[in-house]
C-alpha positions as CSV (number, residue, x, y, z in Angstrom):
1,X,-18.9,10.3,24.5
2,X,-15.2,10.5,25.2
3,X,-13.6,13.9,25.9
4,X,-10.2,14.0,24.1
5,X,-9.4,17.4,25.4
6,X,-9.2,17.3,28.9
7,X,-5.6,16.5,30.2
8,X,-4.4,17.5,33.8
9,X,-0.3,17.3,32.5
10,X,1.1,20.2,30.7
11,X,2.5,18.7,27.1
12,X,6.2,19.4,28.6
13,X,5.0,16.8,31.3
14,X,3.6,14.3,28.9
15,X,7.0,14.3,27.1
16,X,8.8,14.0,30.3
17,X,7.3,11.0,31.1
18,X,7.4,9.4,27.6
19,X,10.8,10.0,27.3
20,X,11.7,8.5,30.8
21,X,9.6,5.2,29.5
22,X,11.3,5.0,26.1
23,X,13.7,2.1,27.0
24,X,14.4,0.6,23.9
25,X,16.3,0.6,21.1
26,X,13.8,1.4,18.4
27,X,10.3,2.5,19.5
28,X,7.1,2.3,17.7
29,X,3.9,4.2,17.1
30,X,1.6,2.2,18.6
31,X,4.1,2.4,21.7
32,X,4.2,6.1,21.9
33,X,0.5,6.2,21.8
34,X,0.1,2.8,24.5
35,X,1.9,5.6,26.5
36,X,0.5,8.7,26.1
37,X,-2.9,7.1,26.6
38,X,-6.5,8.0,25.2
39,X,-6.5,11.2,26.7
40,X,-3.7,12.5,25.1
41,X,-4.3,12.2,21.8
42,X,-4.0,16.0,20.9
43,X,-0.9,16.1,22.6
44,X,0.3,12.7,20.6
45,X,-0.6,15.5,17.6
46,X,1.3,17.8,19.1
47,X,4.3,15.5,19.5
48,X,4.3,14.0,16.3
49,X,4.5,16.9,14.5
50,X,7.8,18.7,16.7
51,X,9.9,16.8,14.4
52,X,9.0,19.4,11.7
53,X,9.8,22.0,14.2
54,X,13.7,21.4,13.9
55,X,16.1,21.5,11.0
56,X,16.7,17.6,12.1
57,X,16.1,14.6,10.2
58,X,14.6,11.3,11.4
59,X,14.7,8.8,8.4
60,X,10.7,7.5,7.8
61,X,9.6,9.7,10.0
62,X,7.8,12.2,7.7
63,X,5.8,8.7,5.6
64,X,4.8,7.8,9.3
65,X,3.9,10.8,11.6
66,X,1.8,12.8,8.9
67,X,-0.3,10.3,8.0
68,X,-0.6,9.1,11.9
69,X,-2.1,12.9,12.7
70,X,-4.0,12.5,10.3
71,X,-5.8,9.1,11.5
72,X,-5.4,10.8,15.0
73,X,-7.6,14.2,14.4
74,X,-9.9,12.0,12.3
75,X,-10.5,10.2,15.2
76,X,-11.0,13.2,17.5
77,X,-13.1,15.1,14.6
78,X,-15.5,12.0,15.1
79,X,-15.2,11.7,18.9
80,X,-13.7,8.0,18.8
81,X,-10.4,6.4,19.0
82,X,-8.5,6.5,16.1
83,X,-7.9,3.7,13.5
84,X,-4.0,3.1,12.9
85,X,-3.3,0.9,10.2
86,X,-1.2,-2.1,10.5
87,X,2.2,-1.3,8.9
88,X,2.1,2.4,10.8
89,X,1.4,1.5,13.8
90,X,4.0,-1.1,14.0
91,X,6.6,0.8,11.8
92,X,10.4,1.4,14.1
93,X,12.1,4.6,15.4
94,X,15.4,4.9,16.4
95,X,14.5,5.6,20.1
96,X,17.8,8.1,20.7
97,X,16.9,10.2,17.7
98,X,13.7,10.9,18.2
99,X,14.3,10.9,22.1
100,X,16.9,13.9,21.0
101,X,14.3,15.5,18.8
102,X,11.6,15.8,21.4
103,X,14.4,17.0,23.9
104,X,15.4,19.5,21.9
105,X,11.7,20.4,20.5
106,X,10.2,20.4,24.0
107,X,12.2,23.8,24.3
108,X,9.8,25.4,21.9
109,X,6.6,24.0,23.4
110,X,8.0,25.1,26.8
111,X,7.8,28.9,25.4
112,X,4.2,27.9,24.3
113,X,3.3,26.8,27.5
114,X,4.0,29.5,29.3
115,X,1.2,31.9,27.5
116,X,-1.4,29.2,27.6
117,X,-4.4,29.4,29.8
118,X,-8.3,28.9,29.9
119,X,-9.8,31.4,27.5
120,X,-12.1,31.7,24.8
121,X,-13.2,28.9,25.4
122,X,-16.3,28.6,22.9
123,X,-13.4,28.3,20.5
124,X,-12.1,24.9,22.2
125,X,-16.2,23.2,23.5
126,X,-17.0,20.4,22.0
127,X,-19.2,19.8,19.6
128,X,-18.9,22.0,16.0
129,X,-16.1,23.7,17.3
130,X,-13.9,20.6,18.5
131,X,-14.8,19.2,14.8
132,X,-13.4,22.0,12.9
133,X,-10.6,22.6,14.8
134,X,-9.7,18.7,14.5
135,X,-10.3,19.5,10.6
136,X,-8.2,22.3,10.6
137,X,-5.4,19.8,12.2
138,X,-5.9,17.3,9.4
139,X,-5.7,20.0,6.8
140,X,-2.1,21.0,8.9
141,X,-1.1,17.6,8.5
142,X,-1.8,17.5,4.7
143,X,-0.2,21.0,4.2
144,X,2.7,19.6,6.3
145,X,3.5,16.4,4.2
146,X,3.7,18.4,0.9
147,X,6.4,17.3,-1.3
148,X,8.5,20.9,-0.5
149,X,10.9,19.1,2.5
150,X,13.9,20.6,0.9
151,X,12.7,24.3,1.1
152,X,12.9,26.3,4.6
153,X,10.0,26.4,6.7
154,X,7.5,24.1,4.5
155,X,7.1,21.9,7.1
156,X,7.8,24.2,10.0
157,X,4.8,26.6,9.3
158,X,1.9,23.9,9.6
159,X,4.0,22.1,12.2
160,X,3.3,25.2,14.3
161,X,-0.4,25.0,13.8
162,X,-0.5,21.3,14.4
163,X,1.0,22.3,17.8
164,X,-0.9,25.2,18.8
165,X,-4.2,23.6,18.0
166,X,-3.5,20.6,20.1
167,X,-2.5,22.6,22.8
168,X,-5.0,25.3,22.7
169,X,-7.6,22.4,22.3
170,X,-6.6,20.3,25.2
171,X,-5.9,23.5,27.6
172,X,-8.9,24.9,26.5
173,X,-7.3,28.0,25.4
174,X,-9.0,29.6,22.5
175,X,-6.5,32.3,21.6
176,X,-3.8,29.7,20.8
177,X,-6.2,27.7,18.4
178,X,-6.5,31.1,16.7
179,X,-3.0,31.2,16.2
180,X,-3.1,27.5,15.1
181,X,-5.4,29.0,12.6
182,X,-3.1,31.8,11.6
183,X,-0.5,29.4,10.8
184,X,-2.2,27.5,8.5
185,X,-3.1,30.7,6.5
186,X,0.5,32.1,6.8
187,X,1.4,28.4,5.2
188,X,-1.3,28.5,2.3
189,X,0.3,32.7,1.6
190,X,3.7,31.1,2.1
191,X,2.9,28.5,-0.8
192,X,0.9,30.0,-2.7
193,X,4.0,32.5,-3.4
194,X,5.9,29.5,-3.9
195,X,3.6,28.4,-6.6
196,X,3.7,32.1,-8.1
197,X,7.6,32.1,-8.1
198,X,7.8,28.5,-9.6
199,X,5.5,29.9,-12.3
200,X,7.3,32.9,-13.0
201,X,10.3,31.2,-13.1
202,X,9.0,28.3,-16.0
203,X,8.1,31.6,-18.0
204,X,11.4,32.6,-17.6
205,X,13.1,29.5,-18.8
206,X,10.3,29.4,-21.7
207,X,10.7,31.9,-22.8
208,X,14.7,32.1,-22.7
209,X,14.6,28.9,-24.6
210,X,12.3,29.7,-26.9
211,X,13.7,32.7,-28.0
């Protein structure tokens, strides 16, 4: 069986590195994951979703890097390498835009880092609890490519969980999956008053119109 979630390198170090190989104008996906490598698949997760960290816009990126975490934590939820289709893996970046993004993004995971530690750890062993937290990280991805790009933080809260989980799953550090978790339940109570507002609002106009 392969272990997806033991990595030696801090996720600040895996960016480091990446970004020092990115030598190209345009990069793809298949590249970023050649050089990340098998065993960092949760932090390839992790850095596909700190684009949705930052008010910042990398054009294709959202069609791309959603779907790709998807295929990713499906691959880790079933303990095998992920299946990228064709026209993702092979679709190009602008190498200095998303080379900027992840600059400025690795700031964030930097202040992540520096809580993280081995702990909990029942919450990160593999097995059921590697499975549902890889579902939980599909589920962020979904949550994350909803069609609400335009309103503030409706990709930024499940970004945050995609993040945390990764992290917390391949430190082995139970108490930031929970807050992965708690993300993803801050974005369903974020949206679901979206939903509300939306509602109340068509009443409004109905209602207004109808009178």
């Amino acid at each position: 069986m392969q272990d997806f979630q033991d990595t030696n390198d801090p996720l600040h170090v895996t960016l480091e590195r990446t970004l020092a190989a990115i030598d190209t104008p345009t990069i793809t996906l298949r590249r970023l994951l050649d050089l990340i490598g098998e065993q960092g698949l949760l932090f390839l997760c992790a850095l596909l979703a700190i684009p949705f960290l930052l008010p910042v816009s990398i054009p294709g990126v959202s069609g791309v890097f959603g779907p790709a975490i998807i295929l990713i934590a499906a691959g880790i939820t079933g303990n095998r390498m992920p299946w990228i289709p064709r026209r993702l893996a092979h679709k190009e970046f602008n190498s200095e835009k998303l080379k900027g993004t992840l600059k400025r993004g690795m700031r964030i995971v930097m202040r992540v880092e520096r809580v993280v530690r081995p702990r909990f750890r029942g919450i990160t062993a593999a097995g059921l609890p590697a499975r549902l937290n890889g579902t939980a990280i599909i589920f962020a991805a979904v949550l994350m490519m909803a069609p609400f790009g335009l309103i503030p933080f409706t990709n930024t809260l499940p970004a945050f969980a995609i993040v945390l989980l990764s992290i917390g799953m391949s430190q082995r550090d139970g108490l930031v999956v929970i807050g992965g978790y708690l993300f993803i339940l801050a974005t369903l109570i974020y949206f679901g008053v979206l939903l509300w507002l939306t509602l109340q609002a068509g009443q409004g106009l109905f209602g207004f119109f109808s009178s």
